[in-house]
C-alpha positions as CSV (number, residue, x, y, z in Angstrom):
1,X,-12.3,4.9,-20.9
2,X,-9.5,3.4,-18.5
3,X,-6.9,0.6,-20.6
4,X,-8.0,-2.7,-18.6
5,X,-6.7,-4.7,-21.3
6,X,-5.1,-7.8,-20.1
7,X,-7.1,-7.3,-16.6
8,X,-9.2,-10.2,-15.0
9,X,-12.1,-7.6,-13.7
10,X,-14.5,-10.4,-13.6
11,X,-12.1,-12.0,-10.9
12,X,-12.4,-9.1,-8.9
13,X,-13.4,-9.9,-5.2
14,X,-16.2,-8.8,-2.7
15,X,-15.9,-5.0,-2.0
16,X,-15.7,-5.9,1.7
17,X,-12.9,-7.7,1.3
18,X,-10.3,-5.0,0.3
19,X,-12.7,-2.1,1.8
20,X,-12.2,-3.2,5.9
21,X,-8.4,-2.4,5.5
22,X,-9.1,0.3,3.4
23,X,-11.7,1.6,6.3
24,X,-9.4,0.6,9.5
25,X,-6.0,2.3,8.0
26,X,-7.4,5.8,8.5
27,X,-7.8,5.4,12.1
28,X,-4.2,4.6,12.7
29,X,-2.9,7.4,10.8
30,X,-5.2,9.4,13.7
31,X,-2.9,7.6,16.1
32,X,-0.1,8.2,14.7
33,X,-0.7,11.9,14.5
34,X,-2.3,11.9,17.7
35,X,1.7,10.7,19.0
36,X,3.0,12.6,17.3
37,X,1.1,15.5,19.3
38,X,1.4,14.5,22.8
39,X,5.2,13.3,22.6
40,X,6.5,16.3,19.9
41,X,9.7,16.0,19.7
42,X,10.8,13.1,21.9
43,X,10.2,10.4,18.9
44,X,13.0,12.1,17.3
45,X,15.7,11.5,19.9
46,X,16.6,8.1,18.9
47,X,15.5,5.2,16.7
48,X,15.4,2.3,19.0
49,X,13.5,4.1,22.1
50,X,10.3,1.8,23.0
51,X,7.9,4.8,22.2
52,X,9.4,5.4,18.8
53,X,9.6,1.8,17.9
54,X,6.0,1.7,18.6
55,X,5.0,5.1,16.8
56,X,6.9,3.8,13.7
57,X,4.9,0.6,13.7
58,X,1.8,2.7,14.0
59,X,2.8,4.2,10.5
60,X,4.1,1.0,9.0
61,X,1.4,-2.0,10.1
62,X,-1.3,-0.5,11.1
63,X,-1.5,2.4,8.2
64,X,0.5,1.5,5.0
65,X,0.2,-3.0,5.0
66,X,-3.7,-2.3,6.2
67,X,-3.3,-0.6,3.1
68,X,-1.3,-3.1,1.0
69,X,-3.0,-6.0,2.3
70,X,-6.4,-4.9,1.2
71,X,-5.1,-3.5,-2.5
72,X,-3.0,-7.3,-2.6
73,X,-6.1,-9.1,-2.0
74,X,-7.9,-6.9,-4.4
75,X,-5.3,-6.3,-7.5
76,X,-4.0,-10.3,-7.5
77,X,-7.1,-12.2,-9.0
78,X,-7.3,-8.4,-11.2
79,X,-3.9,-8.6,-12.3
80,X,-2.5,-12.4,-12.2
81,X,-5.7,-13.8,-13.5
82,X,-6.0,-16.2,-10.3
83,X,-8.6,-15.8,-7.8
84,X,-6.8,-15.7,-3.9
85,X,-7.8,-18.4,-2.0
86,X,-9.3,-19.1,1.4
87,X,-11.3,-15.5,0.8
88,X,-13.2,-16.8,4.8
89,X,-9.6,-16.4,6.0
90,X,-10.0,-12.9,4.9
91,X,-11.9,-11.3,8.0
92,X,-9.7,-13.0,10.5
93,X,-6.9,-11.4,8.9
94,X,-7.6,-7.9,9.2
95,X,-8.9,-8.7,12.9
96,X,-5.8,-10.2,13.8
97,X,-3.0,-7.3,11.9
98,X,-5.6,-4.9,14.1
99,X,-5.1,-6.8,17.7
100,X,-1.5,-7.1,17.0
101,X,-0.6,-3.9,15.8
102,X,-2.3,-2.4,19.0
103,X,-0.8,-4.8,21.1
104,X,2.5,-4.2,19.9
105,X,2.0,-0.2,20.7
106,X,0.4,-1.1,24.3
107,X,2.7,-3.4,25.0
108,X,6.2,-0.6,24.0
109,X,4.6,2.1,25.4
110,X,3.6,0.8,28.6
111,X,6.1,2.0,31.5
112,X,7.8,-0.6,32.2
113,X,8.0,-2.3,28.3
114,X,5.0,-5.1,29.4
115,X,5.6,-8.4,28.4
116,X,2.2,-9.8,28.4
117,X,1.2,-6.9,25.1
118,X,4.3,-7.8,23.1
119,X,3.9,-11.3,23.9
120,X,0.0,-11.4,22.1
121,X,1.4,-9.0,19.7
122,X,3.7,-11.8,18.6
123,X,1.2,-14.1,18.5
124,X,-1.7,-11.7,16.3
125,X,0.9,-10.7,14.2
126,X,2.7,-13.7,12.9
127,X,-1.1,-16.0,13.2
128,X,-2.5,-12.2,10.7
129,X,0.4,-11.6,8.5
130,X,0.9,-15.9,7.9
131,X,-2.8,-15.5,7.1
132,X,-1.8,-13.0,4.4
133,X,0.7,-14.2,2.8
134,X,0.3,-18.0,2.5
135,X,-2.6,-17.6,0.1
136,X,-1.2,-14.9,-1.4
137,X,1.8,-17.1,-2.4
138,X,-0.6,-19.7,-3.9
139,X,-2.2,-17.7,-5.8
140,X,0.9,-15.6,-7.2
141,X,2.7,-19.2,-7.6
142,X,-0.3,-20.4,-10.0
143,X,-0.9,-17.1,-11.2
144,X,-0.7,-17.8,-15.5
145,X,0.1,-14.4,-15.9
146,X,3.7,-12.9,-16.8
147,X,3.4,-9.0,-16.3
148,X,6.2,-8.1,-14.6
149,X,4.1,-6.6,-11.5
150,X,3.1,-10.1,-10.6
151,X,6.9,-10.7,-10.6
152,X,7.0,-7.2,-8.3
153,X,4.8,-8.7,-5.8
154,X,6.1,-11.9,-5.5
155,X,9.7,-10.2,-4.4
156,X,7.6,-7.7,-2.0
157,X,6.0,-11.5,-0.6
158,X,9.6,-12.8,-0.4
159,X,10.6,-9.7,1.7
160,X,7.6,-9.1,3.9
161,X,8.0,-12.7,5.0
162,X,11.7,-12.1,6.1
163,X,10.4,-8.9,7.4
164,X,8.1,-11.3,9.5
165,X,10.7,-13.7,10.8
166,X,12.9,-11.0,12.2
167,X,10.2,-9.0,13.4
168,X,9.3,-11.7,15.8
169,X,12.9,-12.4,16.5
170,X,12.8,-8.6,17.6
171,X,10.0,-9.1,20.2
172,X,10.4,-12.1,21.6
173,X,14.7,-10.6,22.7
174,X,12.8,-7.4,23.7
175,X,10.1,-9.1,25.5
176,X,12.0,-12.0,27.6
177,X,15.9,-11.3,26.4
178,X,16.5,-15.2,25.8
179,X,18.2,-14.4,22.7
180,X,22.0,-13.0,22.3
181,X,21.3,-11.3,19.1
182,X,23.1,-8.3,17.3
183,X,20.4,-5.8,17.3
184,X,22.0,-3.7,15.2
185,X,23.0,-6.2,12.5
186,X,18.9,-7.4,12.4
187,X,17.7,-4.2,12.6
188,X,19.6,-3.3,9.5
189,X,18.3,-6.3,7.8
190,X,15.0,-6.0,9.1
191,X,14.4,-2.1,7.5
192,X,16.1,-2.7,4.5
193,X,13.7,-5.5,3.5
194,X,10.8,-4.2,4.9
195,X,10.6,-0.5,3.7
196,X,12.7,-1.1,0.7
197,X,12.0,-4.6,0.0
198,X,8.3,-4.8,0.5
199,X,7.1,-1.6,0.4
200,X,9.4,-0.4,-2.4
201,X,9.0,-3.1,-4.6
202,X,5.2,-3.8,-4.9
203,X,5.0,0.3,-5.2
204,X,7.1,0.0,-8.0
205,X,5.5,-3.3,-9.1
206,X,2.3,-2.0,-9.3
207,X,3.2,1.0,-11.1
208,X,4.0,-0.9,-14.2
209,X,0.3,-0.9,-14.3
210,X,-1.0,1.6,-12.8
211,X,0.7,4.7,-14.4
212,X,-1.0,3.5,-17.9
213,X,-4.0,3.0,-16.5
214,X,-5.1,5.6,-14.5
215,X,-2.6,8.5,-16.4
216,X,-2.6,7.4,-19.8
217,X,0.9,6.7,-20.3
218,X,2.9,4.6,-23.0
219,X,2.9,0.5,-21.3
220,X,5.8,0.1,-19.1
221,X,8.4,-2.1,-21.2
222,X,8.5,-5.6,-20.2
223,X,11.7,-6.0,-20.4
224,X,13.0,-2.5,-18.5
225,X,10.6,-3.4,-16.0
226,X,12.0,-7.0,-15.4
227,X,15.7,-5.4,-15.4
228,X,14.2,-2.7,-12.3
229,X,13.5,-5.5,-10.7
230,X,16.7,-8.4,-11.0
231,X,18.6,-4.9,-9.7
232,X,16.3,-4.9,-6.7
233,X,16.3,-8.5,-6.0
234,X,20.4,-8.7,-6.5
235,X,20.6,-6.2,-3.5
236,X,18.0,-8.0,-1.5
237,X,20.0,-10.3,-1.1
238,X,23.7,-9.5,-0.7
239,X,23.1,-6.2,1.4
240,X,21.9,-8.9,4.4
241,X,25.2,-10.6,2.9
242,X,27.8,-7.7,3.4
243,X,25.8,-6.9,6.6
244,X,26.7,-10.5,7.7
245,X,30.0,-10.0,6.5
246,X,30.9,-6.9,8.8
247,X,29.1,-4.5,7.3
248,X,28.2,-3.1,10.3
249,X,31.1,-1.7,11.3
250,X,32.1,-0.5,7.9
251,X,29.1,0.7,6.5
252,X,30.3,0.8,2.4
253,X,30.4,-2.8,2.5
254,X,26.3,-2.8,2.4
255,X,26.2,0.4,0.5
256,X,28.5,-1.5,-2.9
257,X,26.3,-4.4,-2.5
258,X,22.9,-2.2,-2.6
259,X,24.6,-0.6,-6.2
260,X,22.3,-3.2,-8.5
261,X,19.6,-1.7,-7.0
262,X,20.5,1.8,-6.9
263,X,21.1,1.5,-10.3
264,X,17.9,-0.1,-11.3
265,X,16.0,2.5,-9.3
266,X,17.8,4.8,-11.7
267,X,16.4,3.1,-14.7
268,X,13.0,3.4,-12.9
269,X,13.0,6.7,-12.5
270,X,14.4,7.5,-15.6
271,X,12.0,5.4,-17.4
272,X,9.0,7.1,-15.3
273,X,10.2,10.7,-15.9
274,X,9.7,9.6,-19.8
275,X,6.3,8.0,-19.4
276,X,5.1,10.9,-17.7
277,X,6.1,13.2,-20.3
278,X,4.4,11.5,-23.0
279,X,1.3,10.9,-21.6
280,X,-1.9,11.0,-23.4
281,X,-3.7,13.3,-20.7
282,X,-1.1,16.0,-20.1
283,X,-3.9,17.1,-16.5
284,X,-2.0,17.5,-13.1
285,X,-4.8,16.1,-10.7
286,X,-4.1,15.9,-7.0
287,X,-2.9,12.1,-7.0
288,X,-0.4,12.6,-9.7
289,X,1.2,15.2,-7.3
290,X,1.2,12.7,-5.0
291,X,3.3,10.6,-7.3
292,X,5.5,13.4,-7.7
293,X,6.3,14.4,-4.3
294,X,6.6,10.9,-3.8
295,X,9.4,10.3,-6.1
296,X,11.7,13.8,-5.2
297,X,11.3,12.8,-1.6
298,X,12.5,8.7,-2.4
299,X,15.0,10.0,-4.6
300,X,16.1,12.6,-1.3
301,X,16.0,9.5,0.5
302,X,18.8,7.4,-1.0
303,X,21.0,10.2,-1.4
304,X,21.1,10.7,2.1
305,X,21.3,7.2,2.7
306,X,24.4,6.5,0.6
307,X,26.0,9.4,3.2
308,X,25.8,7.1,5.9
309,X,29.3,5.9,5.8
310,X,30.4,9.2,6.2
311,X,28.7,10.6,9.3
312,X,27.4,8.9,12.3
313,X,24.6,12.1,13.2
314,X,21.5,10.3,14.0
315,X,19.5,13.6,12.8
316,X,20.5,12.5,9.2
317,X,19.5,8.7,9.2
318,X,15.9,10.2,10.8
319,X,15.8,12.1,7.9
320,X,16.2,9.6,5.5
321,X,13.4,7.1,7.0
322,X,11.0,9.8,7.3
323,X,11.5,11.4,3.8
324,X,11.3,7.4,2.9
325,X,8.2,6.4,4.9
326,X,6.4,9.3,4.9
327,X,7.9,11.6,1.9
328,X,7.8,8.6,-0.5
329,X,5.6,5.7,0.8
330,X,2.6,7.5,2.1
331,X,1.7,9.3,-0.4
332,X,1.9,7.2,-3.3
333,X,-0.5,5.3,-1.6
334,X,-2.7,7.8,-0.9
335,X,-2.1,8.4,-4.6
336,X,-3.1,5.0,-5.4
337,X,-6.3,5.4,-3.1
338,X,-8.0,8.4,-4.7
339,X,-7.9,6.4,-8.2
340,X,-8.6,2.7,-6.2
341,X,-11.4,3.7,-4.3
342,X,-13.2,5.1,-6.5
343,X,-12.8,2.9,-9.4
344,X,-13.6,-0.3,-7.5
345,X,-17.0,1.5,-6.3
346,X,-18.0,2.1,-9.6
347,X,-17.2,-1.4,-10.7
348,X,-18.8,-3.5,-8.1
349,X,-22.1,-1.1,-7.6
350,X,-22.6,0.8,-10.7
351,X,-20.9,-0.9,-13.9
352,X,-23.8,-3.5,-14.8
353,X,-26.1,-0.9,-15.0
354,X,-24.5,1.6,-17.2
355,X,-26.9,2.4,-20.3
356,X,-29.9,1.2,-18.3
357,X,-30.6,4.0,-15.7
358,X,-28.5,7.2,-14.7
359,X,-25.3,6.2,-12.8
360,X,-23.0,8.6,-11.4
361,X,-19.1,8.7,-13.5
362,X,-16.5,8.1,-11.1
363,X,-15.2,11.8,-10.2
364,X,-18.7,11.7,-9.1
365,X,-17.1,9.4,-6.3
366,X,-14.3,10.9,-5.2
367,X,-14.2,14.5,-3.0
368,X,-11.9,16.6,-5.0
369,X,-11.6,19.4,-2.9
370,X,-11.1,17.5,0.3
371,X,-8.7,15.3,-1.3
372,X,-7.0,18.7,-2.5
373,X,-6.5,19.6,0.9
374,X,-5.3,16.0,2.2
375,X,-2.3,17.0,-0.1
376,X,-1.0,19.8,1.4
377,X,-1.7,18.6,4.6
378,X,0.6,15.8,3.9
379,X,3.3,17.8,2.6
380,X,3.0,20.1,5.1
381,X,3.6,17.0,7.6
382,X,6.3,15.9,5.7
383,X,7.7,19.6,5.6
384,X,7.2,19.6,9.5
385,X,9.0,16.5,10.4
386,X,12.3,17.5,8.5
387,X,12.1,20.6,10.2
388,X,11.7,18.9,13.9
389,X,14.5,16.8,12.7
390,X,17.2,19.1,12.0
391,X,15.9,21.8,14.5
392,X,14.7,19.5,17.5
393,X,11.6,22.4,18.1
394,X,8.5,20.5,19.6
395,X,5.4,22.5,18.6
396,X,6.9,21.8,14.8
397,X,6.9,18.1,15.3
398,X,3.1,18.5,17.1
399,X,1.9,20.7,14.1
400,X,3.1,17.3,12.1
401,X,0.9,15.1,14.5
402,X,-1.9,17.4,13.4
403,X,-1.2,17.4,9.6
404,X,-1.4,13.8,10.2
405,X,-4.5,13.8,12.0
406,X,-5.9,15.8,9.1
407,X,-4.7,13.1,6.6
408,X,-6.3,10.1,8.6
409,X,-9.6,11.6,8.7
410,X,-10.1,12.8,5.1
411,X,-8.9,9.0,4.2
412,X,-12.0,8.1,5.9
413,X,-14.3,10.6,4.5
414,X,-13.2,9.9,1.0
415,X,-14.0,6.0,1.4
416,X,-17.6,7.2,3.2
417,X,-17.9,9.2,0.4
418,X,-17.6,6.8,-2.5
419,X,-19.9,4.1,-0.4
420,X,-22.5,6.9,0.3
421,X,-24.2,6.6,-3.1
422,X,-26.1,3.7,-3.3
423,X,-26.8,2.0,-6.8
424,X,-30.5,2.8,-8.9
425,X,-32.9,-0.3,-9.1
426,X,-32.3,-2.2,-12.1
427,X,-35.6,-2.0,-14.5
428,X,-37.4,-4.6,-15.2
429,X,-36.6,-6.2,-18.7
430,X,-39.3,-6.2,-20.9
431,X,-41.3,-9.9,-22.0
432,X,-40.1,-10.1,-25.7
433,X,-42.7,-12.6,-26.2
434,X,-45.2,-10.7,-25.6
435,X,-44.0,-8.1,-28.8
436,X,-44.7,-10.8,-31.0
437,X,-48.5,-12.0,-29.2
438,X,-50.4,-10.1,-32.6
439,X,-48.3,-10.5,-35.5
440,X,-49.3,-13.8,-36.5
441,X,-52.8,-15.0,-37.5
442,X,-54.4,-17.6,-35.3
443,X,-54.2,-21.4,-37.0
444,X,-57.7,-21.8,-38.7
445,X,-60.6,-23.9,-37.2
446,X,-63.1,-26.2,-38.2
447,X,-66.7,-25.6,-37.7
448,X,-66.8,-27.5,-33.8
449,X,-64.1,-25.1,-32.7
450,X,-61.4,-27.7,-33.2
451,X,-58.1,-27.5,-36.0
452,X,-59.1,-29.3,-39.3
């Protein structure tokens, strides 16, 4: 029995609504790998070449928001106890992140950097992601709940919208160069509140609820959790500050004002490490490995990214956004996947009829030895792309393509897998009236038939 008290399930939403991201972000994880293969090596050289920008965006739109957009859609009205609006604007959505995520890599990796791609891209994107996140403010802005997750994911909605606006700062300089713009300045800005701010945040947001649920641990203290989170906030906003301020050029300008949130990532970690440890269920399944690969390789992360005022080597700051994005983001949501997928299957197709006919249990949905293997595969991608880091080798970086490749495909399987199964007719509920036809007497009659 999962601990869904103080969840809205009944506000849940269509399965099709969460399930097309769910369904579309395996196939760019393919893409991603399958760059990966054919360049090798070459997407390591440096951050701002057009092919990397666009492999990086691959990863970061197109795999990990498809993913977020459809679990935000699906855990608000769960969580906040308010239904998102507009659900029509859903569809459009997910079509529109799609044609601008693909645009965007068309338009970077075309030879020269085509306009016309990047141009649409703009377009798609900002038309998708606005699509997103307006009703998603709404609803979290009405939301009558207080659990400090809804707070989570109104921060990550705060940052994904700056995210937004300098993104299409970004393309519209790189596509026509009408803007005089420090790119390095932005670009700082933009990843810090885009993988940290957005990203970060609504992982850690939703863990407040998640890690109870799904492992059995004590609840998440209110009040801790809140704390996490003013530390985060505090550095979302003066990092961009001391960034403004010079930070640039002296780089432990940013890295004081990012100390409230280094320290509240601290107490989240800290706090975790306890939760863990005195959980109810003391198993080790494959997604709480995730979670625990997840958090060495984030914790790797900002070490090596409070080194960055002491060395300029470009290997090092590679390192830290791929032990981030790929070490720490990718798979706690894969994580979050094997328990999501299966659980929301269960609910929308089998729950009502539990006690009434035989219903599969929800392991019954999810592929445990395939989903055993998409582990190690991603480790062993993760493992791989450090390695092509510090060592520049080429067939190691392609070996991470393929480990990729690997990962995409059994995302997909797993979701055909929990759909495959499809729900017993319901039988027919007896007529209670007609129990009760015989135990009464009929009324007496007179002698023409009629009642006296």
């Amino acid at each position: 029995m999962l601990p869904t008290a103080g969840l809205r399930i009944d506000q849940a939403p269509p399965l099709h609504l969460p399930f097309r991201f769910f369904g579309t972000a395996p196939l760019f994880a393919l893409l991603t790998g399958g760059m990966l293969i054919f360049q090798g090596g070459d997407l390591l050289l440096a951050p701002l070449l057009p092919v990397t920008i666009a492999t990086a965006h691959l990863t970061v739109l197109g795999w990990l928001l498809m993913v977020i957009c459809g679990a935000m859609i699906q855990m608000i009205p769960v969580l906040a106890g308010i239904p998102v609006p507009w659900p029509r604007l859903v569809p459009w959505v997910h079509g529109l992140l799609t044609l601008g995520t693909l645009s965007l890599f068309a338009g970077l990796t075309a030879d020269p950097v085509s306009p016309l791609p990047l141009g649409l891209s703009v377009v798609a994107l900002t038309l998708g992601i606005s699509g997103f996140l307006v009703p998603i403010a709404i609803a979290l802005v009405k939301a009558p709940a207080k659990h400090p997750t809804v707070n989570g994911m109104r921060l990550a909605m705060i940052c994904l919208t700056g995210t937004l606006l300098l993104g299409v700062v970004f393309l519209g300089e790189h596509a026509h160069g009408f803007l005089d713009v420090d790119r390095r300045l932005l670009l700082g800005i933009h990843l810090f509140w885009g993988l940290i701010g957005t990203m970060g945040t609504l992982i850690i947001g939703v863990s407040f609820q998640m890690l109870p649920m799904f492992y059995m641990t004590p609840a998440f203290p209110n009040r801790t959790a809140n704390r996490i989170l003013a530390g985060i906030a505090l550095s979302m906003l003066l990092v961009p500050l001391a960034l403004l301020a010079g930070g640039v050029d002296h780089p432990w300008l940013p890295l004081a004002a990012a100390l409230p949130g280094i320290a509240a990532l601290m107490l989240y970690g800290h706090q975790v490490r306890q939760m863990l440890h005195n959980r109810k269920r003391k198993w080790v399944d494959t997604t709480l490995r995730l979670w625990l690969f997840g958090f060495a390789c984030g914790t790797t992360s900002l070490l090596l990214m409070a080194l960055w005022p002491f060395t300029d080597s470009e290997p090092w700051r590679f390192l830290t956004g791929i032990l981030y994005l790929f070490g720490w983001v990718a798979p706690v949501i894969l994580g979050m996947l094997q328990k999501i997928i299966p659980f929301l299957v269960w609910f929308h197709r089998f729950s009502t009829l539990a006690g009434l006919v035989e219903i599969p249990m929800m392991d019954d949905l999810s592929p445990e030895k395939p989903l055993r293997a998409q582990m190690w595969l991603m480790i062993a991608s993760v493992a791989s792309l450090i390695l092509a880091t510090l060592t520049g080798w080429d067939p190691v970086a392609r070996l991470a393509g393929v480990g990729l490749i690997g990962v995409g495909a059994i995302s997909g399987y797993a979701l055909w897998f929990a759909l495959r199964i499809t729900p017993p007719k319901a039988p027919e509920m007896p007529d209670f009236a007609s129990f009760f036809k015989d135990s009464f007497p009929p009324p007496p009659q007179g002698q023409d038939g009629t009642n006296p």
